[in-house]
C-alpha positions as CSV (number, residue, x, y, z in Angstrom):
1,X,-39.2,-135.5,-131.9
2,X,-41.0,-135.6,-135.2
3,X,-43.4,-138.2,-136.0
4,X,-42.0,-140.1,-139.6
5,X,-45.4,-141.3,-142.0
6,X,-43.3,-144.4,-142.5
7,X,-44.8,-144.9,-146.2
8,X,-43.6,-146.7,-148.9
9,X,-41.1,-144.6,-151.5
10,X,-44.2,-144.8,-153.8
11,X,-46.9,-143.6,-151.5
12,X,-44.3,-140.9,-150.4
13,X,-44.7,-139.8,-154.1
14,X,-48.1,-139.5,-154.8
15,X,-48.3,-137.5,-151.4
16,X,-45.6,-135.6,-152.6
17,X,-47.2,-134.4,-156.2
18,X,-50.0,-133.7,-153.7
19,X,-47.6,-130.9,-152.0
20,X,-47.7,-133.1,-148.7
21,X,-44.9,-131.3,-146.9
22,X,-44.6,-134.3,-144.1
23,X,-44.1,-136.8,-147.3
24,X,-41.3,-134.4,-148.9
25,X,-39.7,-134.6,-145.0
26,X,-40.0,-138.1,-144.9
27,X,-38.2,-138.3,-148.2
28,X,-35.8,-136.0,-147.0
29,X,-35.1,-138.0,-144.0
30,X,-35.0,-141.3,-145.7
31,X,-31.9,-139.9,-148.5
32,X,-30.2,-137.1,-147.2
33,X,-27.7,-139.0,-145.4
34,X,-27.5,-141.7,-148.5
35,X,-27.5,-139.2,-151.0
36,X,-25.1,-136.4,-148.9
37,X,-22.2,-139.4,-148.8
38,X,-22.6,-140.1,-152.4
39,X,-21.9,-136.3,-153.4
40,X,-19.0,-135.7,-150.7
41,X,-17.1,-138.8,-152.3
42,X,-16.8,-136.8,-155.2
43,X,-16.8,-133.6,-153.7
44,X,-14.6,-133.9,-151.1
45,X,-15.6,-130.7,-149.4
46,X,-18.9,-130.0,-147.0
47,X,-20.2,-126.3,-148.3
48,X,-20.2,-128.1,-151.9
49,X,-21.7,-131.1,-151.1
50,X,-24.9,-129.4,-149.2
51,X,-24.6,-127.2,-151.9
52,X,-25.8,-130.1,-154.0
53,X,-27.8,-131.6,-151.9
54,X,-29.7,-128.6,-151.3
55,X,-30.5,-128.1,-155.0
56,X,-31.5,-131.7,-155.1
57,X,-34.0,-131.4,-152.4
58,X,-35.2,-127.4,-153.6
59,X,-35.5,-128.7,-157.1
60,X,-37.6,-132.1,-156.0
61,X,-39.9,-129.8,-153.9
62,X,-40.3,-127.3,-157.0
63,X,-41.0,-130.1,-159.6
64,X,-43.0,-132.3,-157.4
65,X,-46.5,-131.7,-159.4
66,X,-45.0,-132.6,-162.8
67,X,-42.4,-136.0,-161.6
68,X,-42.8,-139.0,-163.4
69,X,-40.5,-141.5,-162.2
70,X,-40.4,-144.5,-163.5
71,X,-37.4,-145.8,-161.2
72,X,-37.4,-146.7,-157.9
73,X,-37.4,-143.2,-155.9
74,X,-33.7,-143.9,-154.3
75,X,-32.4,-144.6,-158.1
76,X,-34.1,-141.5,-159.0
77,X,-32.1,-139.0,-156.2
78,X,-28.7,-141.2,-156.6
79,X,-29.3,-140.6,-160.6
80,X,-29.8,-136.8,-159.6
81,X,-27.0,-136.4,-157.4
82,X,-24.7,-137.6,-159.9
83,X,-25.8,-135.6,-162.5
84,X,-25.6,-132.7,-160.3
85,X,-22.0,-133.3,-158.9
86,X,-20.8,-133.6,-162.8
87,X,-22.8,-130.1,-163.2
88,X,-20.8,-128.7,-160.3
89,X,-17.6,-130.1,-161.8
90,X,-18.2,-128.1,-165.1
91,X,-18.9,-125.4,-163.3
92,X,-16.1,-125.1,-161.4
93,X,-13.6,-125.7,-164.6
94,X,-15.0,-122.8,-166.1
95,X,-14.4,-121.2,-162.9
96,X,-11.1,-122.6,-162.5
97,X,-10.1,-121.7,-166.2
98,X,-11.2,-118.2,-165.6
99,X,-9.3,-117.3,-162.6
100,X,-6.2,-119.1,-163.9
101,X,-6.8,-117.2,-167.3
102,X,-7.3,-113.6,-165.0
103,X,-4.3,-113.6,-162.8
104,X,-2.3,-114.9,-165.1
105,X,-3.0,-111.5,-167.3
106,X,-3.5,-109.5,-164.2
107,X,0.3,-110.2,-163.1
108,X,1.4,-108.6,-166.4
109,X,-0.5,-105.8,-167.0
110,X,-0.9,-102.5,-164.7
111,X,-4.0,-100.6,-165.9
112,X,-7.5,-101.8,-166.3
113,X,-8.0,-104.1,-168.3
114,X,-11.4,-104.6,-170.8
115,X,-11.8,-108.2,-168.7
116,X,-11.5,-106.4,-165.3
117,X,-14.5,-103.8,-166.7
118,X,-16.2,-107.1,-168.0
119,X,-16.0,-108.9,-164.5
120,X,-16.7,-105.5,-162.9
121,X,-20.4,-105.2,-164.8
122,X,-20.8,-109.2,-164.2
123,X,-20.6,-107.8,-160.4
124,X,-22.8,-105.3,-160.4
125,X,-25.3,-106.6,-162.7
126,X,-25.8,-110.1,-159.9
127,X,-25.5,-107.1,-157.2
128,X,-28.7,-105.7,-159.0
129,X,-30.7,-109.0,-159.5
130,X,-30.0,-110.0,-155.7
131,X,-31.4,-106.8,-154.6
132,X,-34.8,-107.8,-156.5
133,X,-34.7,-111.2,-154.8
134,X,-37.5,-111.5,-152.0
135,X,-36.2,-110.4,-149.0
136,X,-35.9,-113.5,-146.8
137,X,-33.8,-115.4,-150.3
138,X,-32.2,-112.1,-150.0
139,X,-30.8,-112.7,-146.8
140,X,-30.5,-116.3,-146.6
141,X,-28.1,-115.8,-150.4
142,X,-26.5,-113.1,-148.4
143,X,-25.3,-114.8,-145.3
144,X,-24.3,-118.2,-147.4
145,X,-22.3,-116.3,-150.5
146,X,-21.2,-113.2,-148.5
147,X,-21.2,-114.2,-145.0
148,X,-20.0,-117.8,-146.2
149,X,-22.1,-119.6,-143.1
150,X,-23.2,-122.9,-143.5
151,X,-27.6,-123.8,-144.0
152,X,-27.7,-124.7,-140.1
153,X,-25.7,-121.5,-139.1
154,X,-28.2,-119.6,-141.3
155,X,-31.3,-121.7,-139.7
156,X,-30.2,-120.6,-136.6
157,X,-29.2,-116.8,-136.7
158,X,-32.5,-116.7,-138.7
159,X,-34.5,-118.7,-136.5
160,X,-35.9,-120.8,-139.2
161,X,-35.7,-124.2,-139.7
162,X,-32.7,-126.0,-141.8
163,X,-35.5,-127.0,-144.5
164,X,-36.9,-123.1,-145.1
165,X,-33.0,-122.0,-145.1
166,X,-32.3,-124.5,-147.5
167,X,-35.5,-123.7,-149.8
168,X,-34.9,-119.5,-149.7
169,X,-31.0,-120.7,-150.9
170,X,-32.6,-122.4,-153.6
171,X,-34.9,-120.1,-154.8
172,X,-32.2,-117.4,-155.1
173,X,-29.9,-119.0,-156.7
174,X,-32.4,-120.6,-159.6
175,X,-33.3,-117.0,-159.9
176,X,-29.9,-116.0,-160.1
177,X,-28.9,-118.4,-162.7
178,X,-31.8,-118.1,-165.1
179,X,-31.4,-114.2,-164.8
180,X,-27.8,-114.3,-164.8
181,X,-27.1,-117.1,-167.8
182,X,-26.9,-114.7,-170.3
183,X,-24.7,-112.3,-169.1
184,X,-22.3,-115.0,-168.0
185,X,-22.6,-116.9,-171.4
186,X,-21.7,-113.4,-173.1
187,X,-18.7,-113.1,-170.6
188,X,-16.9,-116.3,-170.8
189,X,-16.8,-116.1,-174.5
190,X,-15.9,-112.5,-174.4
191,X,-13.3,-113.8,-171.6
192,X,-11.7,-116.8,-173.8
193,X,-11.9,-115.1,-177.3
Protein backbone atom coordinates (compact mmCIF):
# COMPACT_ATOMS: atom_id res chain seq x y z
CA UNK A 1 0.00 0.00 0.00
CA UNK A 2 1.34 3.43 -0.68
CA UNK A 3 2.16 5.69 1.96
CA UNK A 4 -0.15 9.25 1.29
CA UNK A 5 2.05 12.81 2.53
CA UNK A 6 -1.30 13.82 3.89
CA UNK A 7 -0.49 17.68 3.21
CA UNK A 8 -2.55 20.40 2.95
CA UNK A 9 -3.88 21.24 -0.87
CA UNK A 10 -1.49 24.24 -0.54
CA UNK A 11 1.62 22.47 0.64
CA UNK A 12 0.74 19.80 -2.03
CA UNK A 13 1.39 22.72 -4.50
CA UNK A 14 4.47 24.19 -3.67
CA UNK A 15 5.77 20.48 -3.59
CA UNK A 16 4.31 20.08 -6.74
CA UNK A 17 6.01 23.29 -8.67
CA UNK A 18 8.99 21.59 -7.04
CA UNK A 19 8.30 18.39 -9.47
CA UNK A 20 7.54 16.30 -6.13
CA UNK A 21 6.04 13.25 -7.89
CA UNK A 22 4.57 11.75 -4.36
CA UNK A 23 2.75 15.45 -4.03
CA UNK A 24 1.32 15.27 -7.73
CA UNK A 25 0.09 11.40 -6.43
CA UNK A 26 -1.39 12.72 -3.55
CA UNK A 27 -3.17 15.19 -5.58
CA UNK A 28 -4.17 12.68 -7.89
CA UNK A 29 -5.54 10.56 -5.20
CA UNK A 30 -7.28 13.25 -3.34
CA UNK A 31 -9.51 14.35 -6.97
CA UNK A 32 -9.60 11.68 -9.31
CA UNK A 33 -12.57 10.15 -7.98
CA UNK A 34 -14.28 13.88 -7.31
CA UNK A 35 -13.17 15.19 -10.43
CA UNK A 36 -13.85 11.58 -12.64
CA UNK A 37 -17.77 11.86 -11.37
CA UNK A 38 -18.01 15.49 -12.30
CA UNK A 39 -16.93 14.75 -16.10
CA UNK A 40 -18.94 11.33 -16.44
CA UNK A 41 -22.27 13.37 -15.44
CA UNK A 42 -21.68 15.16 -18.50
CA UNK A 43 -20.15 12.63 -20.39
CA UNK A 44 -22.04 9.86 -19.82
CA UNK A 45 -19.53 7.46 -21.20
CA UNK A 46 -16.10 5.93 -19.36
CA UNK A 47 -13.28 6.06 -22.40
CA UNK A 48 -14.39 9.91 -22.60
CA UNK A 49 -14.49 10.70 -19.20
CA UNK A 50 -10.70 9.18 -18.46
CA UNK A 51 -10.07 10.72 -21.51
CA UNK A 52 -10.56 14.00 -19.71
CA UNK A 53 -9.45 13.28 -16.75
CA UNK A 54 -6.26 12.11 -18.11
CA UNK A 55 -5.62 15.39 -19.84
CA UNK A 56 -6.41 17.07 -16.69
CA UNK A 57 -3.90 15.32 -14.65
CA UNK A 58 -1.06 15.20 -17.90
CA UNK A 59 -1.59 18.91 -18.32
CA UNK A 60 -1.32 19.72 -14.26
CA UNK A 61 1.93 17.59 -14.25
CA UNK A 62 3.30 19.53 -17.55
CA UNK A 63 2.41 23.10 -16.13
CA UNK A 64 3.26 22.50 -12.63
CA UNK A 65 6.47 24.93 -12.64
CA UNK A 66 4.51 27.89 -14.01
CA UNK A 67 0.66 27.39 -11.86
CA UNK A 68 -0.49 30.25 -10.08
CA UNK A 69 -3.64 29.44 -8.45
CA UNK A 70 -5.23 31.71 -6.68
CA UNK A 71 -8.37 29.38 -5.87
CA UNK A 72 -8.51 26.75 -3.63
CA UNK A 73 -6.75 23.71 -5.44
CA UNK A 74 -10.26 21.53 -5.69
CA UNK A 75 -11.93 24.79 -7.36
CA UNK A 76 -9.05 24.89 -9.52
CA UNK A 77 -9.42 20.99 -11.04
CA UNK A 78 -13.50 21.17 -10.91
CA UNK A 79 -12.91 24.74 -12.92
CA UNK A 80 -10.64 22.56 -15.36
CA UNK A 81 -12.70 19.72 -15.74
CA UNK A 82 -15.47 21.81 -16.81
CA UNK A 83 -13.71 23.65 -19.18
CA UNK A 84 -12.40 20.51 -20.56
CA UNK A 85 -15.74 18.56 -20.85
CA UNK A 86 -17.20 21.80 -22.90
CA UNK A 87 -13.78 21.32 -25.10
CA UNK A 88 -14.67 17.74 -25.64
CA UNK A 89 -18.23 18.75 -26.52
CA UNK A 90 -16.94 21.08 -29.38
CA UNK A 91 -14.95 18.74 -30.40
CA UNK A 92 -17.20 16.09 -30.94
CA UNK A 93 -19.85 18.50 -32.84
CA UNK A 94 -17.37 19.18 -35.35
CA UNK A 95 -16.91 15.57 -35.43
CA UNK A 96 -20.42 14.80 -35.42
CA UNK A 97 -21.15 17.55 -38.20
CA UNK A 98 -18.48 15.94 -40.27
CA UNK A 99 -19.49 12.48 -40.37
CA UNK A 100 -23.13 13.46 -40.74
CA UNK A 101 -21.93 15.96 -43.64
CA UNK A 102 -19.61 12.74 -45.20
CA UNK A 103 -22.16 9.93 -45.38
CA UNK A 104 -24.63 11.89 -46.25
CA UNK A 105 -22.52 12.81 -49.65
CA UNK A 106 -20.94 9.44 -49.61
CA UNK A 107 -24.55 7.73 -50.11
CA UNK A 108 -24.96 9.75 -53.26
CA UNK A 109 -22.01 9.74 -55.06
CA UNK A 110 -19.96 6.54 -56.51
CA UNK A 111 -16.37 7.76 -57.30
CA UNK A 112 -13.94 9.51 -55.09
CA UNK A 113 -14.68 12.35 -53.99
CA UNK A 114 -12.12 15.64 -53.36
CA UNK A 115 -13.34 15.19 -49.38
CA UNK A 116 -12.49 11.40 -49.40
CA UNK A 117 -8.70 12.51 -50.94
CA UNK A 118 -8.92 15.34 -48.19
CA UNK A 119 -9.77 12.84 -45.32
CA UNK A 120 -7.37 10.30 -46.94
CA UNK A 121 -4.13 12.94 -46.61
CA UNK A 122 -5.67 13.96 -43.03
CA UNK A 123 -4.94 9.99 -42.45
CA UNK A 124 -1.77 9.65 -43.50
CA UNK A 125 -0.41 12.82 -42.54
CA UNK A 126 -1.43 11.76 -38.32
CA UNK A 127 -0.02 8.19 -39.57
CA UNK A 128 3.26 10.12 -40.21
CA UNK A 129 3.45 12.30 -37.06
CA UNK A 130 2.55 9.16 -34.78
CA UNK A 131 5.40 7.36 -36.25
CA UNK A 132 7.82 10.31 -34.99
CA UNK A 133 6.19 10.04 -31.52
CA UNK A 134 8.66 8.48 -28.92
CA UNK A 135 8.23 5.04 -28.95
CA UNK A 136 6.63 4.15 -25.60
CA UNK A 137 3.71 7.45 -26.49
CA UNK A 138 3.88 5.50 -29.69
CA UNK A 139 2.61 2.53 -28.28
CA UNK A 140 0.61 3.50 -25.45
CA UNK A 141 -1.51 6.07 -28.50
CA UNK A 142 -1.47 2.90 -30.40
CA UNK A 143 -3.12 0.40 -28.14
CA UNK A 144 -5.78 3.34 -26.82
CA UNK A 145 -6.81 4.79 -30.48
CA UNK A 146 -6.15 1.57 -32.49
CA UNK A 147 -6.46 -1.15 -30.14
CA UNK A 148 -9.22 0.96 -28.30
CA UNK A 149 -8.12 -0.55 -24.63
CA UNK A 150 -8.72 1.34 -21.74
CA UNK A 151 -5.32 3.26 -19.48
CA UNK A 152 -5.43 0.17 -16.91
CA UNK A 153 -5.56 -2.45 -19.83
CA UNK A 154 -2.59 -0.53 -21.38
CA UNK A 155 -0.84 -0.34 -17.71
CA UNK A 156 -1.04 -3.80 -17.59
CA UNK A 157 -0.15 -5.36 -21.05
CA UNK A 158 2.70 -2.80 -20.72
CA UNK A 159 3.64 -3.45 -17.34
CA UNK A 160 3.64 0.10 -16.40
CA UNK A 161 1.81 1.75 -13.95
CA UNK A 162 -1.77 3.51 -14.67
CA UNK A 163 0.05 6.98 -13.97
CA UNK A 164 3.07 6.48 -16.80
CA UNK A 165 0.23 5.06 -19.25
CA UNK A 166 -1.82 7.86 -18.60
CA UNK A 167 1.20 10.47 -18.99
CA UNK A 168 2.80 8.65 -22.56
CA UNK A 169 -1.28 9.13 -23.71
CA UNK A 170 -0.90 12.61 -22.96
CA UNK A 171 2.11 13.47 -24.36
CA UNK A 172 1.05 11.99 -27.77
CA UNK A 173 -1.90 13.42 -28.11
CA UNK A 174 -0.64 17.22 -27.16
CA UNK A 175 1.92 16.35 -29.82
CA UNK A 176 -0.66 15.27 -32.12
CA UNK A 177 -2.80 18.27 -31.72
CA UNK A 178 -0.32 21.03 -31.89
CA UNK A 179 1.22 19.21 -35.09
CA UNK A 180 -1.95 18.30 -36.44
CA UNK A 181 -4.09 21.79 -35.78
CA UNK A 182 -3.29 23.04 -38.86
CA UNK A 183 -4.01 20.56 -41.15
CA UNK A 184 -7.35 19.92 -39.54
CA UNK A 185 -8.26 23.74 -39.38
CA UNK A 186 -7.42 23.67 -43.25
CA UNK A 187 -9.72 20.52 -43.59
CA UNK A 188 -12.85 21.42 -41.82
CA UNK A 189 -13.08 24.63 -43.78
CA UNK A 190 -12.21 22.97 -46.95
CA UNK A 191 -14.89 20.30 -45.65
CA UNK A 192 -17.88 22.92 -44.93
CA UNK A 193 -17.08 25.39 -47.75
Amino acid sequence: MKRRLLHTDENLLLLLRQSNAQAFEEIYNRYWSKLYSQAYKRLKFRDSTEEVIQELFADLWERRAELLITSSLEAYLRTAVKYLVLNYFQREEVRHRYLAYYQQNKATETSCTEEELAFNELENVLQQHVAYLPPQSKRVYELSRQHHLTIPEIAQQLNISEKTAENHLGRALRALRSSLREYVSVFVLFIFS
